[in-house]
N, C-alpha and C positions, 0 to 999 in steps of 0.2 A: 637724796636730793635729785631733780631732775635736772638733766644736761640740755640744752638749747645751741643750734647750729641752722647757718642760714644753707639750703640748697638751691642757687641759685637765686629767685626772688622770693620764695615761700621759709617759713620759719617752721622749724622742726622741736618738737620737744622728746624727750624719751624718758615715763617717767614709771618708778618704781616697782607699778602693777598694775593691772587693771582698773580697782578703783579707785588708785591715783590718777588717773587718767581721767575717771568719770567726775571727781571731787575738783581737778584744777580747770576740766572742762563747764563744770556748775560756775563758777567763781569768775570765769570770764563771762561765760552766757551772760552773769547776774546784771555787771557791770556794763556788758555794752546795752542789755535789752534796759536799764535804768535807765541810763545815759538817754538811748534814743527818748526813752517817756520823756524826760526833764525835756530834750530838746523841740520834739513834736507832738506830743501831747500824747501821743498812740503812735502804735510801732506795732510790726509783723515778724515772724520768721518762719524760715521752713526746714522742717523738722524731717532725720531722718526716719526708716521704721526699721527694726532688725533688730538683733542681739546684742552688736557692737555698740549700740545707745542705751543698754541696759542701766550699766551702771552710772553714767550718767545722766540719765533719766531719775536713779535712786536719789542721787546725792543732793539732784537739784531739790529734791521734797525738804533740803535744812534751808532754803531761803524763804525765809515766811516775807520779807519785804520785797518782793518780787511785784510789780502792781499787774498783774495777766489781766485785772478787769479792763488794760489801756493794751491788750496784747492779742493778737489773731495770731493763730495758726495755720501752717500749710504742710503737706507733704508732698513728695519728689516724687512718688512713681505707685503706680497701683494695675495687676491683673485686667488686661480685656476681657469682657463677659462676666469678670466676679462681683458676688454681690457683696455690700459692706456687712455682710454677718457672717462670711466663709472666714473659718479660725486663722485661713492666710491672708487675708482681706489685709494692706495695708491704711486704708482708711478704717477699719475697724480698730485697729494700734493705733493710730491718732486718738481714737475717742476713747481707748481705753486705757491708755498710757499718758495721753497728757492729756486731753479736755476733760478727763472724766477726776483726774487728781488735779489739775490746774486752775479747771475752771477759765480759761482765758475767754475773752471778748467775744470770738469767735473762732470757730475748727473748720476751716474750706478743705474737705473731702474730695477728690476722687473719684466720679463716678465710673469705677468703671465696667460697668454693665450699664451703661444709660444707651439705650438704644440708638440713638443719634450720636456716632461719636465726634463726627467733628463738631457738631456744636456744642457738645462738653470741651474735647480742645479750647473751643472759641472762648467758651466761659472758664474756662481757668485759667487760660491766660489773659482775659479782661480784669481778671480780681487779682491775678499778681502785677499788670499794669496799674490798677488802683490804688492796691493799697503796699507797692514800694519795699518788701522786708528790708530789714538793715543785716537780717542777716542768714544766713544757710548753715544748718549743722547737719553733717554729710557720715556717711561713712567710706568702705571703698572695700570693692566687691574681690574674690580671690579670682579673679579673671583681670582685675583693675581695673572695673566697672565704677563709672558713678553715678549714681541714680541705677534706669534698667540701658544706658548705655555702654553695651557690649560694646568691644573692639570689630570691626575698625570703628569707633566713634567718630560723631560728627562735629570738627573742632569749628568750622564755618558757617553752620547757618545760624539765623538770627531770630529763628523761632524762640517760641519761650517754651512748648510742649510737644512733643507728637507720639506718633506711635510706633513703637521700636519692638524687632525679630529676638527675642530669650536666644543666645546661644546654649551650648550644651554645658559649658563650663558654668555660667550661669544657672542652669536648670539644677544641674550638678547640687551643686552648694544652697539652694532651698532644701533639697532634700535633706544637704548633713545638717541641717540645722532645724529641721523638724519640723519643717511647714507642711510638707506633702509625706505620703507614706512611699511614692514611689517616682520615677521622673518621669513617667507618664503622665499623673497626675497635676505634672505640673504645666500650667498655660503657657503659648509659644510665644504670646505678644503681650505685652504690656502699654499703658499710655506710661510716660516719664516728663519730666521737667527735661529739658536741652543741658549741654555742657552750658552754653550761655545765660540759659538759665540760673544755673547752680552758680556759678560767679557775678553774676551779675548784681548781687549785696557787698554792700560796702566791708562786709566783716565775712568771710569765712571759714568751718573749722572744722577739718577734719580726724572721726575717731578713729581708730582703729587698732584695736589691741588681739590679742589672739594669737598662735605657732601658724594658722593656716592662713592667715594673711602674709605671711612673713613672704614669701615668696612673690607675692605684688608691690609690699614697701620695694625690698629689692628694684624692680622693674619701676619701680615709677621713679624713683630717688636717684637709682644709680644707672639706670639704662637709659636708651634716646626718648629723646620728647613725642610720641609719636601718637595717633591713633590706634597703633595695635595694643595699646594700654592706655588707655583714658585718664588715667589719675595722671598720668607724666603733665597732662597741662597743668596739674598745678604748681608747680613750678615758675612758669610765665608769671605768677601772681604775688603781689610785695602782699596782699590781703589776705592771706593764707596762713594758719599755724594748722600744722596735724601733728597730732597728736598721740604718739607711741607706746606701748609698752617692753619691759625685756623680750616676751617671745615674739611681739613681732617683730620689731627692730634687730634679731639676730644674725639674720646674715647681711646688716650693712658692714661694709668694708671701713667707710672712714666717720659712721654718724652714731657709734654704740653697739657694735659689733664685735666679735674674734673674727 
């Protein structure tokens, strides 16, 4: 069974295994993106891309009542200069991980190789001003990144997007996870949704299971609230549950730890 504990305003679960993780993470998704249809006729979220949304990515394929024809998609962060066909493309993981199994209403990509970037800024942040998500399902990077904001993150401005420097601990972890062959290969700057961005839905949920995250739960759960760990703001948030497994959750001291 999984344990539940509040740190400070955000809600903690710590549950079983990984794809318990992905299966209680489907089951909320299901309920709040229903909810919203019942209430607004259509509803948005934005989605993260990476490993740590695998498995719940799988599990959500058992809710067939899901109505995605009332349901847009978005994602948090994508490579400057890459095209939506490069195998690390995270706009290419939108459409081939959910609009291409989901089918929702619509998939707003990313462009990031669109020559003009700040008028792609402009236009993604006019279509998350439009169309409102209820909700953000996030990960949290082993730097305790959210989105592509590295540390020091920017906990104050009121942007919805911009365009953010790859540290190397960042670059780092594309690598162990199999996107680039080498960290050369991998790009220095990325466009990202804001921290205000990513909270700024009414429902937030962060994954993250895995031994090599375990060292950012740590820091963000039990260490200061700070920008040299980005995730610590979610804490500030009563809208918050993240969502654990045994190896990450290992070295908390008082939340499912020795």
């Amino acid at each position: 069974m999984p344990t539940f504990t509040k740190i400070d305003q955000m809600t903690v679960g710590i549950y079983e295994s990984n794809a318990a993780v992905g299966k209680a993470a489907a089951a909320d998704f299901a309920k709040i993106v229903k909810d919203a249809v019942s209430e607004r006729g259509e509803t948005s979220v934005i989605f993260a891309s990476g490993n740590s949304q695998l498995a719940f990515l799988q599990a959500l394929q058992g809710y067939s009542d899901i109505p995605w024809d009332k349901i847009s998609a978005f994602h948090m962060d994508e490579y400057l200069g890459m095209s939506a066909e490069h195998p690390a493309s995270f706009r290419r993981f939108l459409r081939e991980k959910v609009a291409n199994i989901f089918q929702p209403r619509m998939a707003f990509g990313m462009r990031g190789d669109a020559s003009d970037v700040q008028a792609e800024l402009d236009r993604y942040a006019a279509l998350l001003e439009k169309h409102q998500p209820v909700l953000c399902v996030m990960g949290m990077g082993e730097n305790g990144h959210l989105a592509f904001n590295d540390p020091p993150a920017d906990f104050v401005t009121d942007k919805l997007i911009h365009v953010v420097t790859l540290d190397m601990a960042c670059r780092r972890q594309q690598v162990g996870e199999g996107h680039f062959p080498t960290i050369d290969d991998v790009p220095t700057q990325a466009l990202s949704l804001t921290i205000h961005a990513l909270l700024q839905p009414p429902h937030v949920m962060v994954l993250v299971p895995e031994s090599r995250k375990a060292r950012a739960v740590q820091a963000a759960l039990e260490g200061p609230i700070t920008e040299m760990c980005p995730a610590s703001i979610l804490r500030t948030q009563e809208k918050v549950k993240v969502y654990l497994d045994p190896d990450s959750s290992a070295l908390l001291g008082g939340a499912g730890g020795d």
